[in-house]
C-alpha positions as CSV (number, residue, x, y, z in Angstrom):
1,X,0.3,-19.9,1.8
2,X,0.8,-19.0,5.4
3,X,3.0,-15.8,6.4
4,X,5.2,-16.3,8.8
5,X,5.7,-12.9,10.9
6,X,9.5,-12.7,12.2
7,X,10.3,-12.2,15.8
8,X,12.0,-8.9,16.7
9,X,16.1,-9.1,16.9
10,X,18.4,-8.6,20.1
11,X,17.8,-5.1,19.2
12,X,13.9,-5.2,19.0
13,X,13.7,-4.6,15.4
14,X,12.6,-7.0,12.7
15,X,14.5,-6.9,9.4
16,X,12.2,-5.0,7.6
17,X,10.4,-6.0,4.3
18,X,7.4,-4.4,3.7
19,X,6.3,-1.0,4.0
20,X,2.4,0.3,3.1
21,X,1.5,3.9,2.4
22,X,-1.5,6.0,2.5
23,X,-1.3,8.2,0.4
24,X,-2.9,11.6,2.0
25,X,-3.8,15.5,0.9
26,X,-3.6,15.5,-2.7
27,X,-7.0,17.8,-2.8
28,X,-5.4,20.1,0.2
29,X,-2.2,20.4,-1.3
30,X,-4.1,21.9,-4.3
31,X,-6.4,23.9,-2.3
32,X,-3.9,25.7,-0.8
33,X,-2.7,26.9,-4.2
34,X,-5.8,27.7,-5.6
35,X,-5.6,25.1,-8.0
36,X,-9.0,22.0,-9.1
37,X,-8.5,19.3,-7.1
38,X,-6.9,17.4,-10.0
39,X,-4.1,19.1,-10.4
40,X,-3.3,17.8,-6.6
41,X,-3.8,14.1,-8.0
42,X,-1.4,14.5,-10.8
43,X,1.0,16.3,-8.4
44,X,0.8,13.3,-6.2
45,X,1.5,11.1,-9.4
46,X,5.0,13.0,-9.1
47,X,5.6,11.9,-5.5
48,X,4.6,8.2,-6.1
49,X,7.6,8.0,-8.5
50,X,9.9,9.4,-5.8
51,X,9.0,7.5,-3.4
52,X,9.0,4.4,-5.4
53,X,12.8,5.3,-6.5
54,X,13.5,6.1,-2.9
55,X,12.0,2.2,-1.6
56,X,13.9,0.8,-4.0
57,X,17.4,2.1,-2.8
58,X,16.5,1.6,0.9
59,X,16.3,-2.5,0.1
60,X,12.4,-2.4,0.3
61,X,10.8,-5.5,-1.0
62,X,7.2,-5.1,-1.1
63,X,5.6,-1.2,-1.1
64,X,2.0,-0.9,-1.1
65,X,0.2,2.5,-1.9
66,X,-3.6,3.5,-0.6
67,X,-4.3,4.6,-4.1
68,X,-8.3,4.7,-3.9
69,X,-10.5,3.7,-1.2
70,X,-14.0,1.7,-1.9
71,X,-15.1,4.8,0.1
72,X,-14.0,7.2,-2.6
73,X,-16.4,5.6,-5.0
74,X,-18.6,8.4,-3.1
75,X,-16.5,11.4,-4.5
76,X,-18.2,13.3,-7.4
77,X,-18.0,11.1,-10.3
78,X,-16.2,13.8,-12.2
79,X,-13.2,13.4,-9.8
80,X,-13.2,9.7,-9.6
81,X,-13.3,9.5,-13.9
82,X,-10.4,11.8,-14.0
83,X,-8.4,9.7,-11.1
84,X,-9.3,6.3,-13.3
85,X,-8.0,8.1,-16.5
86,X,-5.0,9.5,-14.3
87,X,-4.2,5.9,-12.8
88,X,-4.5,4.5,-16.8
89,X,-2.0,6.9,-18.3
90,X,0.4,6.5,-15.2
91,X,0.4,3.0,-16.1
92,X,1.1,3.6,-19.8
93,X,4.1,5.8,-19.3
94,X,5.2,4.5,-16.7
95,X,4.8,0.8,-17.2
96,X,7.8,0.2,-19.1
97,X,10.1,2.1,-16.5
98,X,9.4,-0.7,-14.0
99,X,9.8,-3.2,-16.3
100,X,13.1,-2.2,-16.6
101,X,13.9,-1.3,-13.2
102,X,12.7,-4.7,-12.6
103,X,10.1,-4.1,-10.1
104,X,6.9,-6.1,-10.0
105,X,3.5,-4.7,-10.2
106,X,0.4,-5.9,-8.2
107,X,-3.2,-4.2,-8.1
108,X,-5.4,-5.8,-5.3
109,X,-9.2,-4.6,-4.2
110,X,-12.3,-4.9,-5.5
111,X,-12.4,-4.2,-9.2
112,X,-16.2,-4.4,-10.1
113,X,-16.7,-0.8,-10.8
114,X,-13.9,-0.2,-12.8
115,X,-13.4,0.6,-16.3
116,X,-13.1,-2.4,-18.7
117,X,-10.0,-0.4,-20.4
118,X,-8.2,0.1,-16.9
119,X,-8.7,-3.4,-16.0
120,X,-7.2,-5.3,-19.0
121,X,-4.2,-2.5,-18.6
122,X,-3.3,-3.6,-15.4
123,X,-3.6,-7.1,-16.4
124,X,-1.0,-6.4,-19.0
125,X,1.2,-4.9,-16.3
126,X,0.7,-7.5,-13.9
127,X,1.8,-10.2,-16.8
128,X,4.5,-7.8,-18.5
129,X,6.0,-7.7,-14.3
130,X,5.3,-11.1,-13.0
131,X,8.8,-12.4,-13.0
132,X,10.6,-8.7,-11.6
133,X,12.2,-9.4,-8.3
134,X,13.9,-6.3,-7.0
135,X,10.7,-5.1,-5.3
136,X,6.9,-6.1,-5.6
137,X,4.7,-2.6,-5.9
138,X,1.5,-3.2,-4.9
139,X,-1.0,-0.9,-5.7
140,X,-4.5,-0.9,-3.1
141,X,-7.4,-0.1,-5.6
142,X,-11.1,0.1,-4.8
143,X,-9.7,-1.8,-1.6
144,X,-11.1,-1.8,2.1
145,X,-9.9,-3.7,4.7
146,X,-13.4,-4.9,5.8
147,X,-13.6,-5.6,2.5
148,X,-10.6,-7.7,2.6
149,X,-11.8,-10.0,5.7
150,X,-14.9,-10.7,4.2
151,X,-13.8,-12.0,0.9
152,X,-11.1,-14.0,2.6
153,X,-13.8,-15.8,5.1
154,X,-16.3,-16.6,1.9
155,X,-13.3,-18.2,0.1
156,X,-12.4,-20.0,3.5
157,X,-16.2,-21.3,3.6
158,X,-16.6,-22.0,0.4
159,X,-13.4,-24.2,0.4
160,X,-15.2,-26.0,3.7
161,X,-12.6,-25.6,5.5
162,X,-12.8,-24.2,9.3
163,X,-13.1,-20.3,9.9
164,X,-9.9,-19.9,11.7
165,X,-6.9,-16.7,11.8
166,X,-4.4,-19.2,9.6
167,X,-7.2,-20.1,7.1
168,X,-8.4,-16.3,6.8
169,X,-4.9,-14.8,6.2
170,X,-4.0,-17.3,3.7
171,X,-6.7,-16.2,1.6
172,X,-6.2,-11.8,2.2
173,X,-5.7,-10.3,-1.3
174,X,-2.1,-10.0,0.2
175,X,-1.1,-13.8,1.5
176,X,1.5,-14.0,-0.6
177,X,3.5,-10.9,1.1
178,X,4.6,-10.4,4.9
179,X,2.6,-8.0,7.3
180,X,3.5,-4.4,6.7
181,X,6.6,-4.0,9.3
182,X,5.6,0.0,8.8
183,X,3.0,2.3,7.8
184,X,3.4,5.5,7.1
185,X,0.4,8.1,6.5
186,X,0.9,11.5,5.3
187,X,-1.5,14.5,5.4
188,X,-1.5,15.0,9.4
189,X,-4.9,12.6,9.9
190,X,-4.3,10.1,12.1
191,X,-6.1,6.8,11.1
192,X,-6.3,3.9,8.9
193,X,-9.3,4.3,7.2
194,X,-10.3,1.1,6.6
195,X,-6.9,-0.1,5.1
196,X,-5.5,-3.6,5.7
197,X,-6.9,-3.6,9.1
198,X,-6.1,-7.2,9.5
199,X,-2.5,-7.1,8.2
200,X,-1.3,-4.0,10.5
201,X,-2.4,-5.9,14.0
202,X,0.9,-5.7,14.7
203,X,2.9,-2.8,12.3
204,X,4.8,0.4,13.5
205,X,2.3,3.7,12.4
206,X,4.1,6.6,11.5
207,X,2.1,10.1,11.0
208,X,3.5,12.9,8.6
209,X,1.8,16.2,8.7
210,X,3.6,16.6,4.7
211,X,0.9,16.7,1.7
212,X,1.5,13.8,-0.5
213,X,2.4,15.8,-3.3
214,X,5.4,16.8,-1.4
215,X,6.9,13.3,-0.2
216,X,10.0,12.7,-1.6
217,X,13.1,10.7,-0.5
218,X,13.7,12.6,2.8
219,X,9.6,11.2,3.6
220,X,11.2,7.5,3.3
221,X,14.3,7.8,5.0
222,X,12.8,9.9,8.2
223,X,10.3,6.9,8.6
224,X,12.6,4.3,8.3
225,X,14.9,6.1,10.9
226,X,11.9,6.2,13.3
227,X,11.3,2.6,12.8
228,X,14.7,1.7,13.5
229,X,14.1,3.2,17.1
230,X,11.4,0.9,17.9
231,X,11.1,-2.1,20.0
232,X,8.8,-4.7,18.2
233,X,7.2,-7.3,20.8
234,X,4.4,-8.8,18.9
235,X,2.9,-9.3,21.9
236,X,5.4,-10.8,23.6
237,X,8.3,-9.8,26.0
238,X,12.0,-8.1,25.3
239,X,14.8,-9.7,26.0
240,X,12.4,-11.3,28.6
241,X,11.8,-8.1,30.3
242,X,8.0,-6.9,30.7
């Protein structure tokens, strides 16, 4: 399918649907207390839930999180088995929560290097929440945004169809969902990082110097306060002023 980005209102702001997160500082929030890395991960485990609580009472309908880069397949592979085992238990006790909440769950990237066992349980998640529609949670795994392009074109090609924009972005892991209309990065680093690089051409980037592990509600409504202040052109002209 084709998405169809919304010009901005009289007021320069589109309604706004989709927000995307990366998810930054788990292993400096833990640092700074002297504690392993890991305990940074699960702490940021705590902020995910708030956060996900906090989208769904601001109207949010699609959240995506930056869980795991195909860059951090270069991390020691100690820390990357205990963020896979992390990410498999979050889903196991937390799985039934968003059933029930009726949120939808979605896991895109590239899942060659994961664990059998993780794969088939997000499967089951993705099946259990197909039909939730109060919000679509869709969680970036083992995803780059080259990444992304590529696969996209070699579907486009092998389909024989014409390499065009409109061909490519119907076939991004995320075709089925607008454009981010925000991203927000915590941490205090101020880049992408290789994340939906073709989706945010034309989304609102918010920085927060705050540690994952710390987001909470406040994180949400700050950034969505900031984006109402924005004039969105896509390109195009304001009220038909330059």
């Amino acid at each position: 399918m084709s998405v169809n980005r919304q010009l901005p209102t009289a007021a320069g702001t589109s309604p706004l649907q989709h927000v995307a997160i990366i998810m930054d500082g788990n292993g400096r929030w833990a640092q700074r207390r002297g504690l392993p890395r890991a305990e940074g991960h699960r702490a940021g485990v705590q902020a995910v839930r708030r956060i996900v609580q906090a989208a769904g009472k601001a109207g949010i309908k699609v959240l995506t999180l930056f869980a795991f880069s195909q860059e951090n397949w270069k991390r020691p592979p100690l820390e990357v088995r205990l963020l896979m085992l992390l990410l498999q238990s979050t889903l196991t006790q937390e799985l039934g929560e968003l059933h029930e909440r009726n949120i939808r769950l979605r896991v895109i990237g590239a899942h060659d290097n994961i664990d059998a066992g993780l794969r088939e349980r997000i499967a089951e998640a993705e099946r259990l929440t197909a039909g939730n529609t109060a919000m679509t949670l869709v969680i970036a795994l083992g995803y780059g945004g080259q990444w992304d392009i590529v696969q996209a074109a070699k579907q486009v090609l092998a389909q024989g169809r014409e390499l065009t924009a409109e061909h490519i972005e119907q076939c991004l892991s995320t075709a089925q969902w607008p454009a981010p209309d925000l991203l927000i990065r915590t941490g205090g680093e101020y880049r992408i990082s290789n994340f939906m690089l073709w989706q945010l051409a034309y989304t609102e980037l918010y920085f927060s110097e705050l540690l994952w592990p710390d987001a909470d509600a406040g994180l949400i409504e700050t950034a969505l306060a900031w984006y109402q202040s924005r004039e969105r052109r896509f390109g195009g002209l304001l009220n038909a002023q330059a």
